[in-house]
C-alpha positions in Angstrom: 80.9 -41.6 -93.2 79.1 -44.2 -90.8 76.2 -42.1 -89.7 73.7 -42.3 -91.8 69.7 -40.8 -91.1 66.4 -42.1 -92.9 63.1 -40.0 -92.9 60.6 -41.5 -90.3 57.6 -43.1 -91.5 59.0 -42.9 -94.8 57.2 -45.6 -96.9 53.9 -45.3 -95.4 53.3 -41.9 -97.4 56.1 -42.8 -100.1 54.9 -46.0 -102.0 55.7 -46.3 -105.7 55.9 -49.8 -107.5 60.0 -49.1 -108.3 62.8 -47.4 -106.3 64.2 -44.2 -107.7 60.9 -42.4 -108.3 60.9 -39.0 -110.2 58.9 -37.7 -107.8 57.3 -37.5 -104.2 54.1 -37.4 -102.4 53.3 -34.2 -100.6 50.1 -34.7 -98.5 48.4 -31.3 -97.4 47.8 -32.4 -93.9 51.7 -31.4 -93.5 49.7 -28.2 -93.1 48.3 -29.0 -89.9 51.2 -30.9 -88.3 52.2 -29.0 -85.2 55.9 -30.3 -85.3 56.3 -28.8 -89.2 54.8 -26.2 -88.2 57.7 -25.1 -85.5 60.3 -25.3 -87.9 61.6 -22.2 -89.5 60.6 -21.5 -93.4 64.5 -22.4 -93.9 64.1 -25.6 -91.9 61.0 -26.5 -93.7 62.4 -25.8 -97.1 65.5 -28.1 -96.1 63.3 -30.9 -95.3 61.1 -31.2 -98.7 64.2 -30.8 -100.5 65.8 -34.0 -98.4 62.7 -35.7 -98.6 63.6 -35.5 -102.5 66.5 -36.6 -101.9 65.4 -39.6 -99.3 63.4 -40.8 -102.9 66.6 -40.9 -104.8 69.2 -42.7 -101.9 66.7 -45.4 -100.8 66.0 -43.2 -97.3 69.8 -43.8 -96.6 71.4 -40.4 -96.0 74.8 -39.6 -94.9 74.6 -37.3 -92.4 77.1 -34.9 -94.0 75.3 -31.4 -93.5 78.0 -29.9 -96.1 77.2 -32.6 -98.7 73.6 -32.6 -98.0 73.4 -28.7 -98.4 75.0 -29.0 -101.8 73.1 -31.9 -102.9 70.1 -30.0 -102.7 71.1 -26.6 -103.3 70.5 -24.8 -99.6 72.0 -21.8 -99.5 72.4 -22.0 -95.8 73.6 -24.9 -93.2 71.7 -27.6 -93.3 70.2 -28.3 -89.2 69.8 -32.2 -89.3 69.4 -32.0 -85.3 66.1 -30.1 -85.5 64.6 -32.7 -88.1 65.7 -35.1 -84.8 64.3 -33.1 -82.4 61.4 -32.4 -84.5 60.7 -36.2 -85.2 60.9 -35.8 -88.8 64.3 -38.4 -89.5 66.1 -40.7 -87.8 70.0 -41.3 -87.1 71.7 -44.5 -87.1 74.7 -45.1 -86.1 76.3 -47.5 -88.6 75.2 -48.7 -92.3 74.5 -51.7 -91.3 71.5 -50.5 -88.7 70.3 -48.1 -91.4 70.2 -51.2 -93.4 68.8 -53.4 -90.8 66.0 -51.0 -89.7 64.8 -50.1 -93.5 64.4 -53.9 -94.4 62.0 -54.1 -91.8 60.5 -51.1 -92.3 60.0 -52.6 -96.2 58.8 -56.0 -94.7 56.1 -54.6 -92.4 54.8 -52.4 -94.9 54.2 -54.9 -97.6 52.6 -57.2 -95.0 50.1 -53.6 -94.6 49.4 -53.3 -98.0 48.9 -57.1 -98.7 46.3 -56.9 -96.3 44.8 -54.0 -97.1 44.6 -55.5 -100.9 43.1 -58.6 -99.5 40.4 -56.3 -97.9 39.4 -54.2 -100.7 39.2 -57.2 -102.9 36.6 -59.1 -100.3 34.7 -55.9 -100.3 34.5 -56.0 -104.3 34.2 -59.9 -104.4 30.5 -59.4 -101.8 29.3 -56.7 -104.4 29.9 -58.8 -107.4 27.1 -60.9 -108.6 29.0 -63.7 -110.7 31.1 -65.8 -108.5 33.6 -67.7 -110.3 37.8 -68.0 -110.4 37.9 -66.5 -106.8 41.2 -67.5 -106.3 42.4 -66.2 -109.8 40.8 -63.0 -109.5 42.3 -62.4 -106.0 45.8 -62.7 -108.0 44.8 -60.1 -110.8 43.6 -57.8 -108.4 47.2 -58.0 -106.7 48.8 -57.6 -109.5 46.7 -54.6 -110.3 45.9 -52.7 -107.4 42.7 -51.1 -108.3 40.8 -48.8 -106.0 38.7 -50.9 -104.8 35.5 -47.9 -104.6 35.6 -46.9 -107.4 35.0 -50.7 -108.9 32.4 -51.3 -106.5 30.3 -48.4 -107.4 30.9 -48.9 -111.1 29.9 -53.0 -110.1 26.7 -51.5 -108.4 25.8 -49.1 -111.3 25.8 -51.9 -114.1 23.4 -54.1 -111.7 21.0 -51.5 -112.0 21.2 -49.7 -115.2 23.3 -51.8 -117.7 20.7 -53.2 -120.3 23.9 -56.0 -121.2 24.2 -56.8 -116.8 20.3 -57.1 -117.0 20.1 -59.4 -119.8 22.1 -61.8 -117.9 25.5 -61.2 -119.8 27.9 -60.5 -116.9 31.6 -61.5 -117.4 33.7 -63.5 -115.3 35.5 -61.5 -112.5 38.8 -62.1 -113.6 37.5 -60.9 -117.3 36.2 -57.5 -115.4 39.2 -57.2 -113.8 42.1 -58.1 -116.8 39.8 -55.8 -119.1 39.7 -53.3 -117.2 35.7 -53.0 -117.5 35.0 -50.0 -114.9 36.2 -48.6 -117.6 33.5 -49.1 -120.5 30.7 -47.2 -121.2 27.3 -48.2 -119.3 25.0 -49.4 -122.4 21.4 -48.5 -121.5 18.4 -49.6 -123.6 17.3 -46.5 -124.8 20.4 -45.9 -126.9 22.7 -44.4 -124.8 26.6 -45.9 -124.5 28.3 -47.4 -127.6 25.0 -49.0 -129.1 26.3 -52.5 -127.9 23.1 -54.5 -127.8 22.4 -57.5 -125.0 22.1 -61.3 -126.4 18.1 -60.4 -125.9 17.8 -57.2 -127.7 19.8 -58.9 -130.3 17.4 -61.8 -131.0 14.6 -59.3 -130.8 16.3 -57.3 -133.8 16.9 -59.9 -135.7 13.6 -61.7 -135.7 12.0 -58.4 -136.6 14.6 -58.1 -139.5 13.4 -61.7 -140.4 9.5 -61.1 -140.5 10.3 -57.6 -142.8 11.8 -59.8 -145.4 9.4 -62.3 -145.5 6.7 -59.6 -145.9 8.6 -58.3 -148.4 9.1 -61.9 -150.9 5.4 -63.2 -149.8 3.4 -59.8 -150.0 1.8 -60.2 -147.1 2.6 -59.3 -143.1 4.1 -60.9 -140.0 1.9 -60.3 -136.7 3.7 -60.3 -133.7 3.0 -63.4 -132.5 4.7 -64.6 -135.9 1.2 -65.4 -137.7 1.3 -64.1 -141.5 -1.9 -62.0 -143.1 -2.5 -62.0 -146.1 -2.7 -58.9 -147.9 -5.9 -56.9 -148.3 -8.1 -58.0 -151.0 -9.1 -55.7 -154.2 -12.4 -55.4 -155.9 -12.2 -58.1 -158.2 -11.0 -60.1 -155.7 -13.6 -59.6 -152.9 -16.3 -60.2 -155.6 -14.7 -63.4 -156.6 -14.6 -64.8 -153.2 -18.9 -64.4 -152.9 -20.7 -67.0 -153.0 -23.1 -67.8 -155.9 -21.1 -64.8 -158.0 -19.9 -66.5 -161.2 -16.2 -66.2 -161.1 -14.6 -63.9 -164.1 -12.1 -66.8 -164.9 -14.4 -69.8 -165.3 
């Protein structure tokens, strides 16, 4: 068989990171497309079911109505010249163009989505507020694909509410990005998160722990400011400390 059809526009609403995916994108607006629309409910049905198929041949379909109809199950001929008419796949005439046509389709759209990556990640990148390893984070984000919102707004939330971002302890982009930190709880100073402390709340802690114990060996209390008071005085000692009162011990 040397014609062969592919579904039009295929891999700008198809895009997985492998081939032979175990299942397809359905977008809604289909609903509002005129040309879907003037197909027959058989027609229509036909088409999803090849576009499941398209996913499984690499958009390289023999156009073999018979086979076609069996492969997915129709239990009536399969009309491949109203999907042309229609817009909705395109006939080649040889392997080779089907070929041709599909590697360029593949090229152009990975040129698209590169950009569109490079794009999202300069939109992150301005929102950021620790500049560092540019060029390294621009290759994890790549490799990851992130959606690039929903890491801005998480970027914009810790700015204004984390009490760790607000003490000044705000990891490198490409740690944000390899750790996947849009995903960590926001840690507020009023307790809220999972009770990690910032570098400042931490000191703060720990001094207080300090003064405790030193109140505790010496008897006495840390101020604030760090400046230790005595204890209060009893009786005996009060009347000790007069002047011109004989001391008991002398």
């Amino acid at each position: 068989m040397d014609s062969y059809f592919s579904i039009k526009n295929w891999d700008t609403f198809q895009q997985y990171k492998d081939r032979d995916p175990k299942w397809i994108k359905l977008h809604r607006e289909i609903l509002n497309d005129y040309e879907f629309d003037q197909l027959t409910e058989i027609q229509q049905n036909h088409l999803m079911k090849i576009w499941l198929l398209a996913s499984k041949l690499d958009n390289k379909i023999p156009n073999d109505p018979s086979w076609i109809g069996r492969q997915i199950g129709a239990k009536s001929k399969v009309d491949t010249k109203q999907l042309v008419t229609h817009g909705f796949i395109v006939m080649y005439g040889s392997v080779q163009e089907c070929t041709q046509t599909y590697l360029e389709t593949e090229t152009e759209t990975e040129t698209e989505k590169k950009l569109h990556w490079s794009n999202d990640f300069d939109r992150w990148w301005k929102s950021y507020p620790k500049k560092v390893g540019k060029k390294t984070a621009r290759s994890i984000w790549q490799r990851i694909k992130p959606e690039a919102d929903t890491l801005i707004a998480d970027t914009m939330l810790k700015q204004q509410n984390d009490s760790q971002w607000l003490g000044g302890y705000i990891p490198n982009p490409t740690t944000y990005l390899n750790q996947e930190r849009w995903n960590d709880e926001l840690q507020t100073r009023n307790g809220s998160g999972s009770g990690t402390l910032s570098p400042s709340e931490e000191y703060e802690q720990r001094v207080q722990r300090e003064n405790e114990t030193i109140s505790k060996l010496n008897g006495c209390h840390v101020a604030d400011d760090g400046k230790t008071i005595p204890p209060p005085m009893d009786k005996k000692q009060r009347r000790d400390r007069q002047p011109g009162v004989p001391r008991l011990d002398s």
